[in-house]
MOPAC internal coordinates of N, CA, C and O (Angstrom, degrees):
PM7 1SCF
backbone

  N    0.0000 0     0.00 0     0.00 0    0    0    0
  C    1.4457 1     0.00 0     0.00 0    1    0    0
  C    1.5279 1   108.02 1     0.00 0    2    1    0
  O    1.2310 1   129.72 1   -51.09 1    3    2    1
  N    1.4827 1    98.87 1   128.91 1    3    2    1
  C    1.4828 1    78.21 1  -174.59 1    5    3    2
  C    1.5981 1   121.09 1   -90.71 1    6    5    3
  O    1.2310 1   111.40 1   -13.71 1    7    6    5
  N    1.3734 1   133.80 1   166.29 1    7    6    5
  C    1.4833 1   136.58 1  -171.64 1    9    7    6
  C    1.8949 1   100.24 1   -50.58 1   10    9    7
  O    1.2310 1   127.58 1   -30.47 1   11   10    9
  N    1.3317 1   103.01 1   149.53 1   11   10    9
  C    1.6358 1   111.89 1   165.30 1   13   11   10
  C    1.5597 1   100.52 1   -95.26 1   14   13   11
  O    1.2310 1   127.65 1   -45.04 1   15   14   13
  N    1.6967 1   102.89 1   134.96 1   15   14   13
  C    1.5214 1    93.94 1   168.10 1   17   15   14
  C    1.8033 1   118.76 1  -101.02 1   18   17   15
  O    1.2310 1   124.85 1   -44.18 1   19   18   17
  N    1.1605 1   108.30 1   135.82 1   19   18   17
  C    1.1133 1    97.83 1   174.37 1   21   19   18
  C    1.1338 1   149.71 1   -54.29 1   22   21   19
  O    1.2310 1    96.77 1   -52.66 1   23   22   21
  N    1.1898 1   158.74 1   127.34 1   23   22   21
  C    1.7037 1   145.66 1  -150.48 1   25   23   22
  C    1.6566 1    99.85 1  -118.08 1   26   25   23
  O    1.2310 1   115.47 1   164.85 1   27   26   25
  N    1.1034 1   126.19 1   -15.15 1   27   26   25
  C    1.6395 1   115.02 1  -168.76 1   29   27   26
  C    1.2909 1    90.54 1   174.81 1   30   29   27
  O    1.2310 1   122.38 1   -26.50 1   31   30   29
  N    1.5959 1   113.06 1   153.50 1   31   30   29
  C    1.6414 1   135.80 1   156.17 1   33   31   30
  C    1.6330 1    99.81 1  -135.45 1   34   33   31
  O    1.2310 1   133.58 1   -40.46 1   35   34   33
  N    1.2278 1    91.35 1   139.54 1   35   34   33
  C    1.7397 1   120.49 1   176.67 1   37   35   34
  C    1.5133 1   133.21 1  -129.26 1   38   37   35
  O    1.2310 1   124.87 1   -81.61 1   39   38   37
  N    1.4063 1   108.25 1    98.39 1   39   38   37
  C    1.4549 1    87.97 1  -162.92 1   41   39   38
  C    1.5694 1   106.94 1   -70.62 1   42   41   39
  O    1.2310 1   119.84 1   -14.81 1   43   42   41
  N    1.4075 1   117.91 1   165.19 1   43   42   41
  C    0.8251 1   109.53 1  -163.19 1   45   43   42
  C    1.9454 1   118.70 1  -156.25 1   46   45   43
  O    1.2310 1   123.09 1   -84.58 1   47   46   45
  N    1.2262 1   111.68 1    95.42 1   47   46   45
  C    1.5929 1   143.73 1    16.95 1   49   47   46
  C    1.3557 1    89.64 1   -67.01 1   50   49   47
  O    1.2310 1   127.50 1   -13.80 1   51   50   49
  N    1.6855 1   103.17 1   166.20 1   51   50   49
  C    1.3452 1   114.83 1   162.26 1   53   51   50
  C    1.5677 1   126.55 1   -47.49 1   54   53   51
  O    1.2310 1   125.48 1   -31.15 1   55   54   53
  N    1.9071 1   107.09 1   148.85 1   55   54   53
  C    1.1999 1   112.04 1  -166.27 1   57   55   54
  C    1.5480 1   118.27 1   -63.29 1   58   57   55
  O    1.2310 1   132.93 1   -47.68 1   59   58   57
  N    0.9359 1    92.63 1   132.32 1   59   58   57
  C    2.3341 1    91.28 1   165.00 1   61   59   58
  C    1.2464 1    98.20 1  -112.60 1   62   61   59
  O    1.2310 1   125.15 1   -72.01 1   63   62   61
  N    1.3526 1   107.71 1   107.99 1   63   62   61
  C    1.6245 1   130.70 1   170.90 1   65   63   62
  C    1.4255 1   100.96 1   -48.85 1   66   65   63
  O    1.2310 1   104.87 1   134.47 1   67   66   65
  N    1.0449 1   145.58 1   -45.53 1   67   66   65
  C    1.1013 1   154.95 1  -112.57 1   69   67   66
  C    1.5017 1    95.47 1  -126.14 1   70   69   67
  O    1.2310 1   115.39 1   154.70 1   71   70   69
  N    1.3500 1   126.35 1   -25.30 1   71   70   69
  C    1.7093 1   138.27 1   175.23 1   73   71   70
  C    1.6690 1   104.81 1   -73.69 1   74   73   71
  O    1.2310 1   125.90 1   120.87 1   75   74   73
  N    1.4892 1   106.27 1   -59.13 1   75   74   73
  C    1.0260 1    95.60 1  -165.89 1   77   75   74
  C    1.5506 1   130.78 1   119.84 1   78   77   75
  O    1.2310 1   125.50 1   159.93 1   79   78   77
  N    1.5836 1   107.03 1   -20.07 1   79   78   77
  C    1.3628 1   116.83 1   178.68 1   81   79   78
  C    1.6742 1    90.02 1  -178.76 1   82   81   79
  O    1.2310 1   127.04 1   -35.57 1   83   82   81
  N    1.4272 1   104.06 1   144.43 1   83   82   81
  C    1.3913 1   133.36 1  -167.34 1   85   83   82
  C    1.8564 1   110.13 1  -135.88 1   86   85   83
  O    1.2310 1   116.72 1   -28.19 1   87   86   85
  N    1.5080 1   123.84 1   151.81 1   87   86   85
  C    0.9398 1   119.09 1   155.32 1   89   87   86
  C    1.7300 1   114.95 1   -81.04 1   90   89   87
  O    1.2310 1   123.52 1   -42.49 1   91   90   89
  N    1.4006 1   110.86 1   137.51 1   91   90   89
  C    1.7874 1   103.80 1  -173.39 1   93   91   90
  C    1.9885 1    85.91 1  -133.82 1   94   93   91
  O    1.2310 1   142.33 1   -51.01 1   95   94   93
  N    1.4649 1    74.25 1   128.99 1   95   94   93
  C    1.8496 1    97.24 1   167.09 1   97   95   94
  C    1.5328 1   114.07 1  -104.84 1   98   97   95
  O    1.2310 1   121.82 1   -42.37 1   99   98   97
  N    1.3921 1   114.13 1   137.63 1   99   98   97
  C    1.3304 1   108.83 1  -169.15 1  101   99   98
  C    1.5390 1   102.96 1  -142.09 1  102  101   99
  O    1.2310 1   124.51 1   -58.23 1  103  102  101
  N    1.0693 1   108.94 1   121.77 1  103  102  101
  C    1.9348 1   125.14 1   176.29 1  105  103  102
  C    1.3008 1   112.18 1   -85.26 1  106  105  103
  O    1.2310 1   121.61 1   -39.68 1  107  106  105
  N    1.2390 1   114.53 1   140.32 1  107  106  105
  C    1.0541 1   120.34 1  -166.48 1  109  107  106
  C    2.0639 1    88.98 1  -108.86 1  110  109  107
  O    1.2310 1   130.25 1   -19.90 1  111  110  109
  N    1.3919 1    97.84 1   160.10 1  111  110  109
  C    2.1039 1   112.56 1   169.49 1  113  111  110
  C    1.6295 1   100.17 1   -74.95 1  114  113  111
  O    1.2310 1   125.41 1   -60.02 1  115  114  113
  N    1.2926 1   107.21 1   119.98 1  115  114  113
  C    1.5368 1    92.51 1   170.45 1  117  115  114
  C    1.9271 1   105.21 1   112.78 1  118  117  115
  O    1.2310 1   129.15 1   162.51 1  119  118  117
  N    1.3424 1    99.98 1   -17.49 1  119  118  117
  C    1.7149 1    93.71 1  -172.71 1  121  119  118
  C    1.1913 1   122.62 1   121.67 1  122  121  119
  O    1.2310 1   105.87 1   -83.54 1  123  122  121
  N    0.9001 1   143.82 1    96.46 1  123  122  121
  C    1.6879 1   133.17 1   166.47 1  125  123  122
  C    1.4339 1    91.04 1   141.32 1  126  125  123
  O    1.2310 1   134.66 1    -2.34 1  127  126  125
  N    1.6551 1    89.25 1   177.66 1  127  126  125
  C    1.5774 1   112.66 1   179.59 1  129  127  126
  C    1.5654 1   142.08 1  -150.89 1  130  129  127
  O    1.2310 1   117.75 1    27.04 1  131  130  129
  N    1.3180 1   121.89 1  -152.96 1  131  130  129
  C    1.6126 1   107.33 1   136.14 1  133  131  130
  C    1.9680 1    88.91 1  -178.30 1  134  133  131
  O    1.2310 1   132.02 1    -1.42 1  135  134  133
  N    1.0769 1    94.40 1   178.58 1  135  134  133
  C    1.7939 1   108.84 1  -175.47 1  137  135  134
  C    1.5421 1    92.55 1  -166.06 1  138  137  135
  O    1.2310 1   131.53 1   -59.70 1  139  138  137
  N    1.5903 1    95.34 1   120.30 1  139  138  137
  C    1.6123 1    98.04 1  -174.12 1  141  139  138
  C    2.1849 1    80.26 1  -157.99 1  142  141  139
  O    1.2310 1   127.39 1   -14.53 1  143  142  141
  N    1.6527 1   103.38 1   165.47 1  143  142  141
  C    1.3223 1   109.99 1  -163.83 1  145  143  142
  C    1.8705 1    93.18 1   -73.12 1  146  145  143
  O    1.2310 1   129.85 1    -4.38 1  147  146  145
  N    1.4750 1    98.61 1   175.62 1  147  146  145
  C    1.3426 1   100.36 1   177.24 1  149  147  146
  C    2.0899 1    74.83 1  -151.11 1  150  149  147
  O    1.2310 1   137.26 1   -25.64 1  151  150  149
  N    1.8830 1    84.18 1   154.36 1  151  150  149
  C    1.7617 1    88.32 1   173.04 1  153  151  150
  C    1.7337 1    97.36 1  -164.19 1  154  153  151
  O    1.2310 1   129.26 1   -19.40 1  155  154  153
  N    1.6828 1    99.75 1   160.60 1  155  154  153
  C    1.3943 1    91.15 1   157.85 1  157  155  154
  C    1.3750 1   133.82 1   -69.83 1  158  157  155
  O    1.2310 1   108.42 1    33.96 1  159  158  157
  N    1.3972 1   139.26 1  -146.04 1  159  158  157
  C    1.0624 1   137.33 1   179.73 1  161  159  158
  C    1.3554 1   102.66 1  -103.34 1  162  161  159
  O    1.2310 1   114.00 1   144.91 1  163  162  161
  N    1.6326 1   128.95 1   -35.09 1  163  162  161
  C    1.3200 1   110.15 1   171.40 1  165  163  162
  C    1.8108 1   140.90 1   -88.21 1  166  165  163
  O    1.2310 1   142.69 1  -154.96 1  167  166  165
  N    1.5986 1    73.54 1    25.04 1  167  166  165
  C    2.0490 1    76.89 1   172.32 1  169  167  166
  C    1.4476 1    92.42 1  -101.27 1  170  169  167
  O    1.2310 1    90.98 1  -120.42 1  171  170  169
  N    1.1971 1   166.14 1    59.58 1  171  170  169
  C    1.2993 1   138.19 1   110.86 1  173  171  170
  C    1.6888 1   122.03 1   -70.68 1  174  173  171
  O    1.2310 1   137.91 1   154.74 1  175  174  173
  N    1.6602 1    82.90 1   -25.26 1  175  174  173
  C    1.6002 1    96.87 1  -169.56 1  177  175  174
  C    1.7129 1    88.51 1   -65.24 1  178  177  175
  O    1.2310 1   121.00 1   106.82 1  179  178  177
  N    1.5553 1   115.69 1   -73.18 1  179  178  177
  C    1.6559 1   117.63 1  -178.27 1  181  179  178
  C    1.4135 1   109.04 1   -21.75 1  182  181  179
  O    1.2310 1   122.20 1   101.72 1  183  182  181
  N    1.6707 1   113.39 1   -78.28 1  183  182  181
  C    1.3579 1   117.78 1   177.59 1  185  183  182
  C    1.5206 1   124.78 1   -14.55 1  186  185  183
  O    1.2310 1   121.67 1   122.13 1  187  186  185
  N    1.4665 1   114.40 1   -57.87 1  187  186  185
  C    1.7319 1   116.10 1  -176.52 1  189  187  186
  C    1.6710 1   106.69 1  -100.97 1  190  189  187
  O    1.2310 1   121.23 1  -163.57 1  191  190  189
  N    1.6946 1   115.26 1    16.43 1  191  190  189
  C    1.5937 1   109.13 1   162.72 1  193  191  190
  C    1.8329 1    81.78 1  -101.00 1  194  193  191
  O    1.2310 1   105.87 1   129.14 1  195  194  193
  N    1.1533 1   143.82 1   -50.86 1  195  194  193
  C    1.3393 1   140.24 1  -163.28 1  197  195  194
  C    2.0352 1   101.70 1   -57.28 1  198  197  195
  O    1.2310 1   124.48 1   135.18 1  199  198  197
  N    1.3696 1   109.00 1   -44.82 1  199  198  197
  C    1.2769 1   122.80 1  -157.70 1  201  199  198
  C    2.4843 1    89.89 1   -92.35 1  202  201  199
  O    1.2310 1   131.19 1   165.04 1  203  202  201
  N    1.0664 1    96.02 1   -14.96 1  203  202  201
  C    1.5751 1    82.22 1   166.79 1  205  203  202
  C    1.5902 1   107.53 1    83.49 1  206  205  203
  O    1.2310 1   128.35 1  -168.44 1  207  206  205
  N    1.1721 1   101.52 1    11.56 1  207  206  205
  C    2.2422 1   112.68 1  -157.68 1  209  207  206
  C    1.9001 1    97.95 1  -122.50 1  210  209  207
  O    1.2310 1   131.84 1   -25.48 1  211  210  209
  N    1.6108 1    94.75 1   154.52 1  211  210  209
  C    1.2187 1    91.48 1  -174.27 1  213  211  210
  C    1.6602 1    85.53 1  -116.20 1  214  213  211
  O    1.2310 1   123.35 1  -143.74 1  215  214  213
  N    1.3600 1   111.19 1    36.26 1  215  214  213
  C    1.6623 1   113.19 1   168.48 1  217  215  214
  C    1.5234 1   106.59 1  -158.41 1  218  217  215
  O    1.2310 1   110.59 1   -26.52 1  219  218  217
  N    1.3036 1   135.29 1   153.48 1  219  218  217
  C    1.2699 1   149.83 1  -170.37 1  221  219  218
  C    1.4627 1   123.46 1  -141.65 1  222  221  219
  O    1.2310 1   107.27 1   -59.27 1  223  222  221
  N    1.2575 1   141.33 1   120.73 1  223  222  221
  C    1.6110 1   141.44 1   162.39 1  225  223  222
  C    1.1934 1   120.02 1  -128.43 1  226  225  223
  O    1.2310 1   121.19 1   -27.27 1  227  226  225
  N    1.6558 1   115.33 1   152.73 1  227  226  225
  C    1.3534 1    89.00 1   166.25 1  229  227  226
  C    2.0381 1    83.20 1  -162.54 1  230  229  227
  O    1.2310 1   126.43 1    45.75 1  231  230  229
  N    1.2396 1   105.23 1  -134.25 1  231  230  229
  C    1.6055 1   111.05 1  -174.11 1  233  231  230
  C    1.3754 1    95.24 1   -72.17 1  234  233  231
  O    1.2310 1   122.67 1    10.31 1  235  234  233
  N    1.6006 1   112.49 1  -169.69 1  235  234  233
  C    1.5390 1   109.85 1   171.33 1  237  235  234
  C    1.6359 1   105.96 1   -71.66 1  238  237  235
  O    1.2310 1   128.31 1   -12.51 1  239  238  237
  N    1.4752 1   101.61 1   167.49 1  239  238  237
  C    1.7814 1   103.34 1   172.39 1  241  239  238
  C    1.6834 1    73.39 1  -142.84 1  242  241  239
  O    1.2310 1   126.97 1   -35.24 1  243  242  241
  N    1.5931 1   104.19 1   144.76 1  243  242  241
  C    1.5421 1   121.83 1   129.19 1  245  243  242
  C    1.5971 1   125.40 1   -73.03 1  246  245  243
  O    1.2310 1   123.24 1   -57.84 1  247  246  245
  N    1.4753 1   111.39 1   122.16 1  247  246  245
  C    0.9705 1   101.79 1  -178.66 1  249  247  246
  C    1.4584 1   119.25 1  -122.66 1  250  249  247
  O    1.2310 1   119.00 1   -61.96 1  251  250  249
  N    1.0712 1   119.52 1   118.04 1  251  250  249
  C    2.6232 1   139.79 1  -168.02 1  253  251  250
  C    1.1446 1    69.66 1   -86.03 1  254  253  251
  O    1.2310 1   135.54 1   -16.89 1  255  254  253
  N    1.6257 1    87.53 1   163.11 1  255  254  253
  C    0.9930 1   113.23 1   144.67 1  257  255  254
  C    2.0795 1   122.81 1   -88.78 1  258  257  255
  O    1.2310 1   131.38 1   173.07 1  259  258  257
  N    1.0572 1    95.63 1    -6.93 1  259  258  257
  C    1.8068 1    96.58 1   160.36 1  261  259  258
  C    1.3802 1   100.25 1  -168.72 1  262  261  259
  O    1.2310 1   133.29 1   -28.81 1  263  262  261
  N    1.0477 1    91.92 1   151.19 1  263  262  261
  C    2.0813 1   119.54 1   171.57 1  265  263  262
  C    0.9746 1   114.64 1   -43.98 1  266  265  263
  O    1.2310 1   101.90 1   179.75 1  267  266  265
  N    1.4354 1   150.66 1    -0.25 1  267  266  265
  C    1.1973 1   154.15 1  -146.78 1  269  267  266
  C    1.7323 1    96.51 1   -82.88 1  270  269  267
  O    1.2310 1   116.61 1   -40.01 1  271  270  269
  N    1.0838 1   124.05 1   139.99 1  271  270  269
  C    1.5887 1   119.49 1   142.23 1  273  271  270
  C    1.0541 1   113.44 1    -7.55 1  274  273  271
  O    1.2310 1   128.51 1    85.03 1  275  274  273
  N    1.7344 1   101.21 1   -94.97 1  275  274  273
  C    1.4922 1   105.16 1  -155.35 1  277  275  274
  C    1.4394 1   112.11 1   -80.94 1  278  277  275
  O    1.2310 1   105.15 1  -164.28 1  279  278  277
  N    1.6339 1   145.10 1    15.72 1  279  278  277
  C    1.1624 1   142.32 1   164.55 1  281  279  278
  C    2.0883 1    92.66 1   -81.92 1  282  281  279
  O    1.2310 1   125.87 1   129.16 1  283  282  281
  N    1.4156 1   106.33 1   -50.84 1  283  282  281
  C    1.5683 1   107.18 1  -168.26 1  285  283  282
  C    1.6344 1    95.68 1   -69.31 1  286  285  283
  O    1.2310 1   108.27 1  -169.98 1  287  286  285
  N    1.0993 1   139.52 1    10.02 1  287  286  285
  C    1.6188 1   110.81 1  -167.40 1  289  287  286
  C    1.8768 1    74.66 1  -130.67 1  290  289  287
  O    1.2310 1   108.81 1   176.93 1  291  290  289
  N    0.7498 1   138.55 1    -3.07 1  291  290  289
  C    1.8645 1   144.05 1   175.04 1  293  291  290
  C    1.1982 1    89.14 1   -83.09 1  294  293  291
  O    1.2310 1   109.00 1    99.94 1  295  294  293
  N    1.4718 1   138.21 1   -80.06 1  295  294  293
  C    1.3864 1   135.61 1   174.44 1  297  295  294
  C    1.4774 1   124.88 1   -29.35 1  298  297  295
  O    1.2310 1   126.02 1   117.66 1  299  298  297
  N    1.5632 1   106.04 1   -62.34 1  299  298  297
  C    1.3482 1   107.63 1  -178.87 1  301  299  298
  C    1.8083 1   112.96 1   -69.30 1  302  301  299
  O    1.2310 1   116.31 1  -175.58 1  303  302  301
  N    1.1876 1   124.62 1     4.42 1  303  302  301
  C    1.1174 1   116.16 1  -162.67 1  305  303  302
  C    1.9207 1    98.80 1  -114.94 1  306  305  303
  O    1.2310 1   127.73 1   154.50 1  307  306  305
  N    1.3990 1   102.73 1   -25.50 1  307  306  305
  C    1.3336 1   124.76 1   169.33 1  309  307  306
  C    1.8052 1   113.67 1   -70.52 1  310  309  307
  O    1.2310 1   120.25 1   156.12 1  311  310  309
  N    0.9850 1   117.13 1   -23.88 1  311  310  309
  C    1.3462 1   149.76 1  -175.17 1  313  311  310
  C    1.9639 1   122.19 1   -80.01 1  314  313  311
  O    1.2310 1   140.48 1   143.05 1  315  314  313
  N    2.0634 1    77.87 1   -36.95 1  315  314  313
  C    1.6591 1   103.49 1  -176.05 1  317  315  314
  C    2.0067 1   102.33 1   -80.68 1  318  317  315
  O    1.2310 1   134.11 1   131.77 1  319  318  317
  N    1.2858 1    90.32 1   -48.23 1  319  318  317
  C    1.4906 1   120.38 1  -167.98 1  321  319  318
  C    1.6516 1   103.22 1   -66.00 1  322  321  319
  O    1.2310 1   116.17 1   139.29 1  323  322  321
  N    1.1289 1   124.88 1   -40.71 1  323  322  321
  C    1.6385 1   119.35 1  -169.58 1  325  323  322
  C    1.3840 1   120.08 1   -81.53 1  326  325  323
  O    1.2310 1   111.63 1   -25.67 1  327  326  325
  N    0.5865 1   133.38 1   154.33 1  327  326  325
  C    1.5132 1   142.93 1  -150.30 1  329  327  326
  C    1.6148 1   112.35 1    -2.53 1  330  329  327
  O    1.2310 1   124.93 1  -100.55 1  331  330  329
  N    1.2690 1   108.14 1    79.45 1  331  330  329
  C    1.7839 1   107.44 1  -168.36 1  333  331  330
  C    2.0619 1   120.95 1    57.90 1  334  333  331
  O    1.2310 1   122.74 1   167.54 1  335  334  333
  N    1.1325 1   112.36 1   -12.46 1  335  334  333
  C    1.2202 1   128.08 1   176.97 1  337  335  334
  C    1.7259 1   109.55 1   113.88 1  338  337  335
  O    1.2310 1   122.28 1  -144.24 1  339  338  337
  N    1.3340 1   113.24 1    35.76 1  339  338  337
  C    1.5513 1   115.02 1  -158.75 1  341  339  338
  C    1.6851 1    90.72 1   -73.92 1  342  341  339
  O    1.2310 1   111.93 1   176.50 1  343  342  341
  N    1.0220 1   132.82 1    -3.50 1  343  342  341
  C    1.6703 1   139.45 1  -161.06 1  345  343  342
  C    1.8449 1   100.45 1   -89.31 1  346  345  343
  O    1.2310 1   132.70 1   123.00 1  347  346  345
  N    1.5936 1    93.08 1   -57.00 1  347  346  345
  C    1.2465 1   114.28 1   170.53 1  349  347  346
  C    1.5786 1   120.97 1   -43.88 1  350  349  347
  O    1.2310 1   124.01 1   124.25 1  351  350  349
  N    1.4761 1   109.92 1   -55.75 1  351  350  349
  C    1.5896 1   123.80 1   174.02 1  353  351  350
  C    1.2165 1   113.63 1   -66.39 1  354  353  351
  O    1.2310 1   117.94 1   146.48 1  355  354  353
  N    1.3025 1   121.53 1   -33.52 1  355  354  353
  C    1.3283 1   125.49 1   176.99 1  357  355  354
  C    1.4464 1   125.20 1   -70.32 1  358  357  355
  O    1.2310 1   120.24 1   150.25 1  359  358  357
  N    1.4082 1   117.14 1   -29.75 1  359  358  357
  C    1.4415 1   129.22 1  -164.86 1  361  359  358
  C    2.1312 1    91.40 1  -107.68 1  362  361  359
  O    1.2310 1   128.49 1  -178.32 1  363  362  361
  N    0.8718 1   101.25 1     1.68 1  363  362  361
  C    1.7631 1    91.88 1   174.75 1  365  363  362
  C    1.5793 1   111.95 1   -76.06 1  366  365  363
  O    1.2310 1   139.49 1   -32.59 1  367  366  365
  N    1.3302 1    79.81 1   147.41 1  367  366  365
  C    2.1170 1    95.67 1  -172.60 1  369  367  366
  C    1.8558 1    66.19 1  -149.32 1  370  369  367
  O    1.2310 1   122.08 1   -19.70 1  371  370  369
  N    1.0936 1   113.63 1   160.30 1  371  370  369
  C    0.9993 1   143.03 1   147.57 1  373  371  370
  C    1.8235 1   117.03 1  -120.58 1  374  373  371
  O    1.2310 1   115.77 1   -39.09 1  375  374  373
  N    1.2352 1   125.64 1   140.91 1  375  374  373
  C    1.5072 1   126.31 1   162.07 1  377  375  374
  C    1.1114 1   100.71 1   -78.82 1  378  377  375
  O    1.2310 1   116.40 1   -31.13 1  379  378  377
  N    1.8847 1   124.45 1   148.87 1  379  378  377
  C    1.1019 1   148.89 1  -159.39 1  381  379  378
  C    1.7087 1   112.24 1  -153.18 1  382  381  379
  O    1.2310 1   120.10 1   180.00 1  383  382  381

């Protein structure tokens, strides 16, 4: 199968650097998509001091090391590229 290339990422609402994790929508060339969370590495830790747990799960998250554009569109594009984009298919949520 071959890789999907990506056409655009959007965070979505826009990112707050400063949060830590954003919803990011990403279009694919050709049609389609997915919108799934993206975060740094230290909100799991937040997550289970907020949640009171010395464990945490939830859907997939991508996780940069920062919010930046071009660190999140390196990921997602690394994501596109690996095994035909099975990373990509896997981490889709769409909003409904």
């Amino acid at each position: 199968m071959p890789a999907p290339q990506v056409a655009s990422i959007d965070f979505a609402p826009p990112a707050d650097v400063s949060s830590g994790d954003c919803e990011l929508s990403v279009a694919l060339e050709g049609g389609g998509g997915s919108t799934f969370r993206v975060a740094t590495f230290d909100r799991a830790e937040a997550w289970m001091d907020s949640a009171q747990s010395k464990a945490w799960w939830s859907e997939p998250i991508l996780f940069v090391a920062s919010l930046d554009r071009e660190t999140v569109r390196a990921a997602v594009d690394a994501m596109a590229a690996e095994m035909g984009g099975y990373w990509l298919r896997y981490y889709h949520r769409r909003k409904t």
